[in-house]
C-alpha positions in Angstrom: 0.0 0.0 0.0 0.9 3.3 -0.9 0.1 6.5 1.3 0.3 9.9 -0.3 -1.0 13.1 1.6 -2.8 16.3 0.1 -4.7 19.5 0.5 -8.1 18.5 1.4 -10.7 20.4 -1.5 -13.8 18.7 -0.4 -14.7 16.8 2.7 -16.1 12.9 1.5 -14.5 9.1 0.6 -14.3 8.5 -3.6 -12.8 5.0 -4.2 -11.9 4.5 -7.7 -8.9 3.7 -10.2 -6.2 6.4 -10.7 -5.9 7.4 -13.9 -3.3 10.3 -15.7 -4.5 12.9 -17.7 -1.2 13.9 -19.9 -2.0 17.2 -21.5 -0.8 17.8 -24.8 2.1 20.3 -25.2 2.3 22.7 -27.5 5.1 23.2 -29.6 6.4 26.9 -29.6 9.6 28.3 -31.5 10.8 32.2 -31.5 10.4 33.4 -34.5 11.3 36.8 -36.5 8.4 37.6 -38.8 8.7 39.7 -41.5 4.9 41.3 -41.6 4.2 41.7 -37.6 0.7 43.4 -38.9 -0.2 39.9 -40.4 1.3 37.9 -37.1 -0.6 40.3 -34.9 -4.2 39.8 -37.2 -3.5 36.1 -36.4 -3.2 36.5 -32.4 -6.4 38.9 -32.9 -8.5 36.0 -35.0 -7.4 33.8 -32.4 -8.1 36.2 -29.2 -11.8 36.5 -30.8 -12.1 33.0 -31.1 -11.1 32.2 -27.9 -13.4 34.9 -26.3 -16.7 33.2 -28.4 -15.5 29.8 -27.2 -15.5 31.4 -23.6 -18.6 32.8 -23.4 -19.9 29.1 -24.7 -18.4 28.0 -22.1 -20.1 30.1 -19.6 -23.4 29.8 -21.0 -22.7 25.9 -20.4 -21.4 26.1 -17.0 -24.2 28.3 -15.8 -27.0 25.7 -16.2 -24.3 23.0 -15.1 -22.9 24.9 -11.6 -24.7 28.0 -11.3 -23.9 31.5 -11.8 -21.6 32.3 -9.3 -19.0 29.8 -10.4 -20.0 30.3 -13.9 -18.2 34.1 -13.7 -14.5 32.2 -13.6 -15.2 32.2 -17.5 -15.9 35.7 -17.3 -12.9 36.5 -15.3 -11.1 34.6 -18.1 -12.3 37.2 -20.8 -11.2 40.0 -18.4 -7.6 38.2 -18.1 -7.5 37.6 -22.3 -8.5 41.5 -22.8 -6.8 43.1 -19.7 -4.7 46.1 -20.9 -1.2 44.6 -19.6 -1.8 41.4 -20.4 -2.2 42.4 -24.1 -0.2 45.0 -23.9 3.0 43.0 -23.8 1.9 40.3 -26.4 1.0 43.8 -29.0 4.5 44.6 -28.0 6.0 41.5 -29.0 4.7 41.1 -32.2 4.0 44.9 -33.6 7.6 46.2 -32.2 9.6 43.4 -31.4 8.7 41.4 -34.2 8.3 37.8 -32.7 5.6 35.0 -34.1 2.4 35.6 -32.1 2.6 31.9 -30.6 6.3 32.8 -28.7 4.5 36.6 -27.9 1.6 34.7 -26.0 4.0 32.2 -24.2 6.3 34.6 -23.3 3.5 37.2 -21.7 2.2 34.0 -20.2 5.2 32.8 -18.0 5.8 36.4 -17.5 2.7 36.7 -15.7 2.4 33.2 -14.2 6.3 34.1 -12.8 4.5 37.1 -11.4 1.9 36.0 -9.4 3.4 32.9 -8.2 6.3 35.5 -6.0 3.3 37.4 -4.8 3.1 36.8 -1.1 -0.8 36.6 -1.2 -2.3 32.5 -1.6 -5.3 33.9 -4.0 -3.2 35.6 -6.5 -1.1 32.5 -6.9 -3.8 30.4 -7.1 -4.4 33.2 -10.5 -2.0 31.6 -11.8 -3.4 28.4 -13.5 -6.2 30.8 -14.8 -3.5 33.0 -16.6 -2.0 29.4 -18.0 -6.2 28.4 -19.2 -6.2 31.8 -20.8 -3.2 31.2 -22.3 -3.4 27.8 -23.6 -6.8 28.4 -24.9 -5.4 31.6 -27.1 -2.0 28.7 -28.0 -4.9 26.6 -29.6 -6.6 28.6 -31.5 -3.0 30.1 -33.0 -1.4 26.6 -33.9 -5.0 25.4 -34.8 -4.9 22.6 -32.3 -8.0 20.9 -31.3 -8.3 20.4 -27.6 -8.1 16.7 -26.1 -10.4 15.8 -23.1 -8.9 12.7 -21.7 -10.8 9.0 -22.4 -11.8 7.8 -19.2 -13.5 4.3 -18.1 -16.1 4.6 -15.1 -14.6 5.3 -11.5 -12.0 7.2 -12.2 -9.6 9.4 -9.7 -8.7 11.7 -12.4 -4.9 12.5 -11.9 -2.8 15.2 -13.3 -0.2 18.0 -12.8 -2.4 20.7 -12.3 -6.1 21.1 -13.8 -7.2 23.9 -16.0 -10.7 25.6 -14.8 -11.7 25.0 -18.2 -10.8 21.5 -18.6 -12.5 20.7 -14.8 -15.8 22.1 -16.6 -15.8 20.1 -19.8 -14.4 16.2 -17.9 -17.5 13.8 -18.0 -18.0 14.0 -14.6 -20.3 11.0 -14.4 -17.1 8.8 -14.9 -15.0 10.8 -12.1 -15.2 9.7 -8.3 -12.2 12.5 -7.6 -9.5 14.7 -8.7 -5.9 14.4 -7.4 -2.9 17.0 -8.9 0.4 17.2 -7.9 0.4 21.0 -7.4 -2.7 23.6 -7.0 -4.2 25.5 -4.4 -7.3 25.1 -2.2 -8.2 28.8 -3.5 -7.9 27.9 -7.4 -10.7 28.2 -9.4 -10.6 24.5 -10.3 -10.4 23.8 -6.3 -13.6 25.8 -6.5 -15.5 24.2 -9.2 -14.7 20.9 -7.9 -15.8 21.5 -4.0 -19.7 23.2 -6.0 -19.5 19.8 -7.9 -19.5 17.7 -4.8 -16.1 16.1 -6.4 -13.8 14.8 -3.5 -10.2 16.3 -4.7 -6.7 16.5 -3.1 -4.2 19.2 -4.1 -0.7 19.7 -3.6 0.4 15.9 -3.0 3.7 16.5 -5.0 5.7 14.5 -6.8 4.8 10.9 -5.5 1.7 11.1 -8.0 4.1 9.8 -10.5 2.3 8.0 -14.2 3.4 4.7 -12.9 0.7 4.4 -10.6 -2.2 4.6 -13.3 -4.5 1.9 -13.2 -4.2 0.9 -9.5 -7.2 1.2 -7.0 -7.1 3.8 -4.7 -9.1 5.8 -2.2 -9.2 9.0 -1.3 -10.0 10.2 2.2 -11.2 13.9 1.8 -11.5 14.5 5.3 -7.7 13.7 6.5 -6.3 14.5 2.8 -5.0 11.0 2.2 -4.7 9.3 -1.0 -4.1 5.5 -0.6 -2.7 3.5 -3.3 -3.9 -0.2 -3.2 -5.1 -0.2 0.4 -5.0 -3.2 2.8 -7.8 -4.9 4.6 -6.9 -2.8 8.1 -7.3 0.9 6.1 -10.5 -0.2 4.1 -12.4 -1.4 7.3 -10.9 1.8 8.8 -12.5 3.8 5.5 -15.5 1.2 6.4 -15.9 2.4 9.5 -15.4 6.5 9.1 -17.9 6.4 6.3 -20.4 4.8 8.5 -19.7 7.6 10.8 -20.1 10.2 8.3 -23.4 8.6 7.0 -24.9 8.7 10.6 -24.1 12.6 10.6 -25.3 13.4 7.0 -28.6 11.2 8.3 -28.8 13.3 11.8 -28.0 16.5 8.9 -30.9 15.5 6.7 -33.6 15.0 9.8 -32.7 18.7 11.1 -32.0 20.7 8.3 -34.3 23.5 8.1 -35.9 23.2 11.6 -35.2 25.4 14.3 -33.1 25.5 17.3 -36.1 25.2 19.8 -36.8 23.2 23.1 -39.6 20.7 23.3 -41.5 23.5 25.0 -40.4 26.1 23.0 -37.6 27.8 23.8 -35.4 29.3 20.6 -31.6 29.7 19.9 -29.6 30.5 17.2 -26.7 28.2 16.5 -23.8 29.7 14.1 -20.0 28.1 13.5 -17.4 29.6 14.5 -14.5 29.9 11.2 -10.8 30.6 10.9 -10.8 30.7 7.0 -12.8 30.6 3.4 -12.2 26.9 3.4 -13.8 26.2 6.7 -17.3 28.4 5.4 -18.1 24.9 3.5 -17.9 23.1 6.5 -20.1 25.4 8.4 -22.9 25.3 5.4 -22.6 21.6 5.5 -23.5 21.7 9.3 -26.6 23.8 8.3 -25.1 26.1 10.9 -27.6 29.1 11.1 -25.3 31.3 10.3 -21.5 32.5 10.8 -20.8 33.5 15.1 -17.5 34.4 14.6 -15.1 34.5 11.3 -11.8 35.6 12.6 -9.6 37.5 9.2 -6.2 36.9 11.1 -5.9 34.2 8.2 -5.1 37.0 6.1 -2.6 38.4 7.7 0.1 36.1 8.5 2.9 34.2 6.0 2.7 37.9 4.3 5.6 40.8 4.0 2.9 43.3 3.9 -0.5 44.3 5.1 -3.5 42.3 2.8 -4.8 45.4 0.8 -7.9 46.6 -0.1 -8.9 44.3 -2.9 -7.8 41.0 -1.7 -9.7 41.3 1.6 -12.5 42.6 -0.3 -12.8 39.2 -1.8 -12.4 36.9 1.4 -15.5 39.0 2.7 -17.6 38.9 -0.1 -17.0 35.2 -1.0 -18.1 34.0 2.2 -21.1 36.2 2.2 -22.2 35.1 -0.8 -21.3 31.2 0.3 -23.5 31.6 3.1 -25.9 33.2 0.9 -28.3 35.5 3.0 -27.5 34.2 6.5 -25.7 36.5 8.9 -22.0 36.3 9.2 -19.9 38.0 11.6 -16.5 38.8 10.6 -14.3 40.0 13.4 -12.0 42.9 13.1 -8.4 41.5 13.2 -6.6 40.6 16.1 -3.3 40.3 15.9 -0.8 40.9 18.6 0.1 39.0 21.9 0.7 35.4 20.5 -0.2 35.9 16.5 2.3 38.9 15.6 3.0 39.5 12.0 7.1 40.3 11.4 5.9 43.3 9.4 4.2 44.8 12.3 7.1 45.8 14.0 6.3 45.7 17.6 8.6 45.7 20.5 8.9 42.7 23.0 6.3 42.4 25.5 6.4 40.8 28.7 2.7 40.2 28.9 1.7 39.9 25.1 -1.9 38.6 25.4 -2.3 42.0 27.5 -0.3 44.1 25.9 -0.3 45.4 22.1 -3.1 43.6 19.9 -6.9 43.4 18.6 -8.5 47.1 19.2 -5.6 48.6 20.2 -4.0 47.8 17.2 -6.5 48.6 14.8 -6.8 52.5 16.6 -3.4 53.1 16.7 -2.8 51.7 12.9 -5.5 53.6 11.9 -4.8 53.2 8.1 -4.6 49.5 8.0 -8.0 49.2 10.4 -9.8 51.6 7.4 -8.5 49.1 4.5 -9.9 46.0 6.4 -13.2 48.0 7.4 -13.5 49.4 3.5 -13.1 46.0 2.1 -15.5 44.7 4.9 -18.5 48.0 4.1 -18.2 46.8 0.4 -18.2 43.4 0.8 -22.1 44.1 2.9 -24.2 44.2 -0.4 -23.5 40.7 -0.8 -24.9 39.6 2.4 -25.5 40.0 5.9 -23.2 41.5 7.9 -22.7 42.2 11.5 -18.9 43.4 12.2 -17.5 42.4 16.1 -14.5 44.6 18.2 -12.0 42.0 19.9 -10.9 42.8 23.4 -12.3 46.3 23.9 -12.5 47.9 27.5 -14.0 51.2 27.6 -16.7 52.6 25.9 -14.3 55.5 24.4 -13.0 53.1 21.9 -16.5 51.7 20.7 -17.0 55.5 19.9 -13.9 55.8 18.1 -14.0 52.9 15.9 -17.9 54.5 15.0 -15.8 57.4 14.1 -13.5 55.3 11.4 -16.3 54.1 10.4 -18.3 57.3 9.8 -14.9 58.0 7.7 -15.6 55.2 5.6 -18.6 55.8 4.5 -18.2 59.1 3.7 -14.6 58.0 1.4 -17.0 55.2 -0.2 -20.0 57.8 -1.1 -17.6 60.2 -2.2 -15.9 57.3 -5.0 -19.5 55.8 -5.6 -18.6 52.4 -3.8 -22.0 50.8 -2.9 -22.1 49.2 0.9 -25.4 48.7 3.4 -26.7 50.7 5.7 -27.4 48.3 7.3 -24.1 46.5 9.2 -24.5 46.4 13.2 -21.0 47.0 15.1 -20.8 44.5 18.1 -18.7 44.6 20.6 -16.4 41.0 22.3 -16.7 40.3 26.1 -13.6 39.2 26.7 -12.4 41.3 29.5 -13.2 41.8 33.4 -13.5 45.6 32.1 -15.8 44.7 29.3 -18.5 42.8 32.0 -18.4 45.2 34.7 -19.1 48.1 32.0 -21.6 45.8 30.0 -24.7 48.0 30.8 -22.6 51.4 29.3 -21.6 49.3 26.3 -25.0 47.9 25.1 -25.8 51.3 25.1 -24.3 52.1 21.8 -23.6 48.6 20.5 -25.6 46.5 18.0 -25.3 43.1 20.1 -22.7 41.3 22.4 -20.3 38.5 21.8 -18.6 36.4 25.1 -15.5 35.0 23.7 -14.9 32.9 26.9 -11.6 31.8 26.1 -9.9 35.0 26.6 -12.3 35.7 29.4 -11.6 32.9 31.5 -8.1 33.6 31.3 -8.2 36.8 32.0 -11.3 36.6 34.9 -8.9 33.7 36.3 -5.6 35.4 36.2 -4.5 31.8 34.7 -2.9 30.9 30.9 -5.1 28.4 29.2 -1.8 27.4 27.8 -0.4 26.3 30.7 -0.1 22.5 31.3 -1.5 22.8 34.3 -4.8 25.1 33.9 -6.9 22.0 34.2 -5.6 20.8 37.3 -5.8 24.1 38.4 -9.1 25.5 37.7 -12.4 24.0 38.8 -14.6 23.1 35.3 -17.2 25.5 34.8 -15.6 27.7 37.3 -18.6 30.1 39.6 -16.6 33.7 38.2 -17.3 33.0 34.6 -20.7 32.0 34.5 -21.7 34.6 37.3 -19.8 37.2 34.4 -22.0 35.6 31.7 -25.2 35.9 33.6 -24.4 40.0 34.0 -23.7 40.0 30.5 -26.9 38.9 29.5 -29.1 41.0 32.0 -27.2 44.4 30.7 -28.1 43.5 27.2 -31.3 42.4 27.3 -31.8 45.2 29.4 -31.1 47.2 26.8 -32.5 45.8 23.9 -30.0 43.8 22.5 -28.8 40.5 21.8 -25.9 38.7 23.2 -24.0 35.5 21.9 -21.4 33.2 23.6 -18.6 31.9 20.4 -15.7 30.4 22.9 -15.3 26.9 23.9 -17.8 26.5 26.5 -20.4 27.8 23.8 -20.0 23.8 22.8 -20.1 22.3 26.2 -23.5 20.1 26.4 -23.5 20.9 30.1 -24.1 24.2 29.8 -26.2 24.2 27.0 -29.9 24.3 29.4 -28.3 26.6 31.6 -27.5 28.8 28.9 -31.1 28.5 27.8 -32.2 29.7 30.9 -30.4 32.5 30.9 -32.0 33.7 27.6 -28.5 33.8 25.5 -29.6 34.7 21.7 -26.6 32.6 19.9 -24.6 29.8 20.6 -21.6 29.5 17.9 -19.4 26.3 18.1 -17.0 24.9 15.6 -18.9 23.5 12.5 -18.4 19.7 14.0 -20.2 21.0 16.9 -23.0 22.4 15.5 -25.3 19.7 15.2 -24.6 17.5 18.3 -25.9 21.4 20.2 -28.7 21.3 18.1 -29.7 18.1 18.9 -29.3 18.6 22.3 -31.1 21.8 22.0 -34.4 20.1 20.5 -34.2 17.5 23.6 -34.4 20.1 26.0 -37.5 21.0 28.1 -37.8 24.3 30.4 -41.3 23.5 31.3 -40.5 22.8 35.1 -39.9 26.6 35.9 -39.0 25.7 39.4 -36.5 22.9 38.9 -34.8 24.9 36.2 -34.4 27.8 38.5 -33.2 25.8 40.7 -30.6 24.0 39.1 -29.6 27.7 37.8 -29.1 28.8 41.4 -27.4 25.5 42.0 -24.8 26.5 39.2 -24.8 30.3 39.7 -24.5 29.4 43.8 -26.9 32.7 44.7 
């Protein structure tokens, strides 16, 4: 047996036989041509061409995978007639005089070279769209047709790298998975394949090598395994997990589209907390209500520079279109304490998890906090938005950030930038500070969030880190939940709602008492999401008097 590890696309099993796609290559020579008007009328022909057989290609895609995904083919005209891009091929033919094949491959690694040394994952993952774009124009020059690989039933199609175009037009009735040596979980062809429902690895490297075609594999989409003529021992172990999975996707299909309510009644929201774009899909699968918490530090880390503008402009908006009407929260960065960028240039602190981070850097870097929240107003016509404030203290800087933000606006009317009016600005309990002044605060915020983690430490003067917090701390200890409970007067006291997205919004022990104490939204890791639910809809509070009881009990008062 052969094990070969990957980039997870798509979360299920495919079992199947691997077979190689070999693309053919085209044959490109530099050339000096003697009439660079007719070399350039021959890239033109074949630019039109290529721009007919794209929009075919979109009109086929959108009854196939929708519209949404259907717009890669648009992007592809974009790339084909962006001003640079043809710029330098117009160059290489009209002045320098080269054959219009060598023009296009040259502007094509020039670009590919490009994006692949940008420090940002999405525009690298660009990169095998410039290639499509490319090749497609190569065709149509050399008058090639284009080959679509034979394939047999129950195939794990493998290859380098596959073209978006090429993902579109495979028979997809005869593919269990894909599998490529290189790619990114942000390419379009990642894309296509996780709307598809297509189990697909990435990235595996160079142990996919041609002599494995024909051999039965399977490919475990949840760990990102590929394995190569398994044993007895790893298919009863595939057996076994898929029995699993078909227990959840049974549990999935009984509550989808039923509400978080006790047997008597009683309703909660129940979101998923996310750390990233690819963990969105697991969230929808969940039929989580909605996104608690999406923290954007993702963005900002393995970087030289700040994310600008554009790029975070896209994180927001694809994940409010994803979750496609449902409310999702997207956190203001924090970064700091233990998650510090080299480019932010900070100064070692003693105390990092109280010193320099979250609010306080976003006020002090006042620039950088206006990109993320630009990218974030712009992003809001493509859903619902609510916007949280990690680790504030004081009501002054809840009023300052509405002043940013008042800013923003005015910057986005001013250059005609749509966004909605209607975003609420919450604020994170996660401090002693933020509880104690939780009736001023719900004053001018939208709704609450507890993000116990930070709390407890922070309430308990104790690390979570530290090997020995557990021994140390009694579970469910009486400060926290006492802190929780005046959390949840002062808002509802006020008119507004109040969430709980830290660990102990996932502890089944707490979920009735959490009931009681009228929280609005539980958000849990997408695993989490429907074990609460279920336990949600088992619930009664009918017996008023043993409830409050068992509330005192746990509250001690």
């Amino acid at each position: 047996m052969y094990v070969i590890k990957g980039k997870s696309v798509f979360g299920a099993i495919a079992r199947g036989v691997l077979t190689f796609y070999r693309r053919d290559e085209f044959v490109v020579n530099k050339i000096k041509v003697g009439d660079p008007q007719l070399e350039y009328k021959k890239y033109t022909d074949a630019r039109d061409a290529a721009l007919t057989e794209l929009g075919e290609l979109y009109e086929r895609a959108l009854s196939s995978i929708g519209e949404k995904d259907a717009q890669i083919f648009v992007i592809h005209q974009m790339i084909m007639t962006d001003d640079q891009y043809e710029g330098q091929i117009k160059d290489l033919i009209l002045e320098q005089h080269f054959n219009a094949d060598y023009a296009v491959a040259c502007t094509a690694r020039s670009f590919t070279k490009m994006l692949g040394e940008m420090d940002s994952e999405y525009m690298q993952a660009r990169t095998m769209d410039v290639k499509d774009v490319s090749s497609r124009l190569l065709r149509h020059i050399l008058n090639c047709a284009g080959n679509m690989p034979v394939l047999k039933g129950n195939s794990i199609l493998c290859t380098g790298d596959l073209m978006p175009s090429e993902t579109v037009l495979m028979d997809k009735s005869k593919i269990t998975a894909f599998c490529t040596r290189t790619g990114s979980v942000n390419s379009h062809t990642a894309i296509l394949a996780k709307t598809m429902n297509i189990p697909a690895l990435v990235n595996v490297g160079g142990a996919l090598t041609e002599e494995l075609d024909g051999m039965d594999a399977i490919l475990d989409g949840y760990s990102g395994t590929l394995y190569i003529q398994p044993d007895e021992a790893t298919i009863r172990m595939i057996d076994g997990k898929e029995a699993v999975e078909g227990r959840k996707k049974e549990l999935l299909h009984r509550l989808r589209g039923r509400r978080n309510i006790t047997r008597d009644g009683h309703e909660i929201k129940v979101y998923a907390n996310v750390g990233n774009l690819n963990e969105v899909q697991n969230a929808i699968e969940n039929d989580s209500g909605g996104i608690g918490l999406f923290r954007s530090e993702f963005m900002y880390f393995d970087r030289t520079e700040f994310p600008n503008e554009e790029l975070q402009f896209y994180n927001y908006r694809r994940v409010l279109e994803d979750m496609k009407g449902k409310e999702v929260v997207l956190a203001a960065f924090d970064i700091g304490a233990d998650k510090r960028p080299d480019y932010l240039n900070t100064e070692y602190e003693r105390n990092p998890a109280m010193g320099y981070r979250a609010i306080r850097v976003c006020l002090e870097q006042k620039d950088m906090f206006k990109t993320q929240l630009r990218a974030m107003y712009r992003a809001s016509v493509y859903g619902r938005l609510s916007i949280l404030l990690p680790m504030i203290i004081d009501v002054s800087e809840l009023r300052r950030v509405k002043e940013i933000i008042h800013e923003v606006k005015e910057e986005l009317i001013s250059e005609g930038k749509p966004f909605s009016e209607n975003v609420k600005l919450g604020v994170m309990i996660e401090t002693p500070a933020a509880v104690m002044t939780s009736d001023i605060l719900a004053k001018e915020a939208d709704f609450f969030n507890i993000g116990t983690n930070d709390l407890e430490q922070f309430t308990l003067a104790l690390d979570r880190q530290n090997s020995r917090y557990e021994q140390i701390c009694p579970e469910h200890h009486l400060a926290v939940l006492r802190m929780i409970k005046i959390v949840c007067d002062n808002a509802h006291a006020n008119g507004i709602e109040v969430g709980i997205c830290g660990e102990l919004g996932g502890d089944l022990s707490l979920t009735e008492t959490f009931l009681e104490l009228h929280v609005d939204m539980l958000s849990v890791t997408p695993s989490q999401v429907l074990p609460l639910r279920r336990t949600i809809r088992s619930i009664s509070l009918s017996d008023r008097r043993q409830i409050h009881a068992n509330l005192q009990k746990m509250l001690k008062y």
